[in-house]
C-alpha positions, 0 to 999 in steps of 0.5 A, spaced: 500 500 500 502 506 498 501 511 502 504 519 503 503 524 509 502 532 507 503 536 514 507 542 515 509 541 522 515 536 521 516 533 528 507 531 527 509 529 521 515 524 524 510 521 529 505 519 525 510 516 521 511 512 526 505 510 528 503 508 522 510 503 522 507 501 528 500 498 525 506 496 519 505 501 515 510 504 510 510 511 509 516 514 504 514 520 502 512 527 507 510 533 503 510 539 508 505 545 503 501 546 497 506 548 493 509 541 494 504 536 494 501 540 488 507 540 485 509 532 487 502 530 484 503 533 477 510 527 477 508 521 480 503 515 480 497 518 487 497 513 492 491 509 495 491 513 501 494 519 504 494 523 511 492 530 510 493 536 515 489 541 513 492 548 514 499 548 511 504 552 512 502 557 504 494 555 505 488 550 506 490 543 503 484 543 499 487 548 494 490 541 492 484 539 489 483 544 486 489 544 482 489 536 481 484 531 480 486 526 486 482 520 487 487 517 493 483 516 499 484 521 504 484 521 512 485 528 514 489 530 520 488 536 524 487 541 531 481 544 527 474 542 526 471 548 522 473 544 515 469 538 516 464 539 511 469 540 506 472 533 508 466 530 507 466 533 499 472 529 498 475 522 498 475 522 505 476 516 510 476 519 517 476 525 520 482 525 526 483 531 531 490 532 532 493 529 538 491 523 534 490 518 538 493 511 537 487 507 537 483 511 533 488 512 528 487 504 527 480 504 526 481 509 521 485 505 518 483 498 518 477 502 516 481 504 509 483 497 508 475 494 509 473 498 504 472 495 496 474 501 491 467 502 490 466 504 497 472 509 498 469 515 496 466 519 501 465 515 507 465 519 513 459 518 517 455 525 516 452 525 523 460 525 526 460 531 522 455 534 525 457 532 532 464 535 530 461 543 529 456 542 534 461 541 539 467 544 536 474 543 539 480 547 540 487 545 539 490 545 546 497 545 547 501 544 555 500 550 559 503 547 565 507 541 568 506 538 575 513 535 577 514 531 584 518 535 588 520 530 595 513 529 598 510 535 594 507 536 587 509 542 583 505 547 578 510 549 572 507 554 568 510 552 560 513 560 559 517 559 566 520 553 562 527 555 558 528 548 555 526 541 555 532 536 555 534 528 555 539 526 560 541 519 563 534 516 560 531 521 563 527 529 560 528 533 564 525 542 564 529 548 565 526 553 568 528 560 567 530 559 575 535 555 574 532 550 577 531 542 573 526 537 573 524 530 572 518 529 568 514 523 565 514 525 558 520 523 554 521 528 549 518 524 543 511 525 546 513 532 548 512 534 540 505 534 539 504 537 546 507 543 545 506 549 541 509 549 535 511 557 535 515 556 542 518 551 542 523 547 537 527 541 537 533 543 535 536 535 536 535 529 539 536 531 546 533 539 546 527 542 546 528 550 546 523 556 548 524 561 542 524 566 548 529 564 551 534 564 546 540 569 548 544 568 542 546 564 536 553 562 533 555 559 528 558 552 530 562 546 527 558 542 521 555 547 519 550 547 526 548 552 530 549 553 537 544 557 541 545 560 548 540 561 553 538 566 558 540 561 563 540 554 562 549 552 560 549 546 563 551 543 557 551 546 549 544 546 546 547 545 539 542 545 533 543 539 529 545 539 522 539 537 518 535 541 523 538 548 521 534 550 515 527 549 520 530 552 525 531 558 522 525 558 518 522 557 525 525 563 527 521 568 522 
């Protein structure tokens, strides 16, 4: 089965990617804008199926299908509801509010795979459709950890917070007080937790909060080392590959 993802956001892209290779699914190909994905649609076979956010980073992704005729079964992934009637005039699958859910997400798809050729084309079930705008919901991001401290609990309000890292196996937030600790999140289920303008993640070990960056110079291979208002614990280095985002990210 072929299958591709048109998100923006790269680190949501990443996770569904992986999802789907859980429930072994292979997706090879992730395009991140309209101008992409039009121009990838014009040059290679469609897929069976895509995963389509909706608000990408140059518009609405159903400028896609204004300017290609597309038949691919689509399953759209995204933090707003007001485009479900849109969806619904499409190929659609299923209708996935972000943070998607694993469950929910094997539904979607294992209702892709019941379905014959004949079937695929507009298979949403209106009366959900219905249910998402009356009942409409936001996109919520963090707002705040609560961190053990000894025998206490601890509010961390996220503005407070400078940078999330790894260490020892081990996340750890770094307060704008100098202060380190220990959550329960890895940073990879961090990604859809936090909002995406705020905080990027410059490598593998780092989160950093774009009102926390002092400085930037320019570091070896071609990276970036960042500093921060106060964090120096180790350097926070902006990995290669993750660069050209990063700076992107900045604008």
């Amino acid at each position: 089965m072929n299958i591709i993802i048109i998100e923006d956001e790269k680190p949501s892209a990443r996770r569904l990617q992986r999802m789907l290779t859980s429930l072994d699914f292979e997706t090879n190909t992730m395009l991140h804008s309209v101008e992409e994905s039009i121009e990838w649609f014009q040059n290679n076979e469609h897929p069976d199926l895509i995963f389509l956010d909706i608000q990408l980073s140059d518009g609405l992704s159903f400028e896609i299908f204004e300017a290609i005729d597309i038949n691919s079964a689509v399953i759209f992934t995204t933090a707003y509801d007001e485009y479900a009637l849109q969806a619904f005039k499409l190929n659609s699958i299923d209708y996935l509010l972000k943070p998607i859910d694993q469950d929910d997400l094997k539904k979607a798809v294992t209702k892709f795979k019941e379905l014959t050729p004949q079937k695929q084309a507009v298979t949403l079930d209106f009366n959900d459709i219905k249910k998402l705008l009356i009942n409409p919901i936001e996109r919520e991001y963090k707002k705040r950890f609560s961190v053990k401290v000894g025998q206490h609990l601890k509010l961390i309000n996220i503005e407070d917070i400078e940078c999330f890292y790894s260490e020892n196996k081990g996340t750890y937030a770094y307060t704008k007080e100098g202060r380190n600790y220990l959550l329960d999140h890895t940073l990879d289920q961090l990604e859809d937790e936090l909002e995406p303008h705020t905080f990027f993640r410059v490598s593998r070990k780092f989160f950093v909060n774009i009102n926390a960056i002092k400085d930037m110079v320019s570091y070896t291979n071609s990276r970036l080392q960042i500093k921060l208002n106060h964090y120096n614990e180790q350097d926070v280095i902006v990995a290669r590959e993750r660069v050209k985002d990063f700076k992107n990210w900045l604008e």
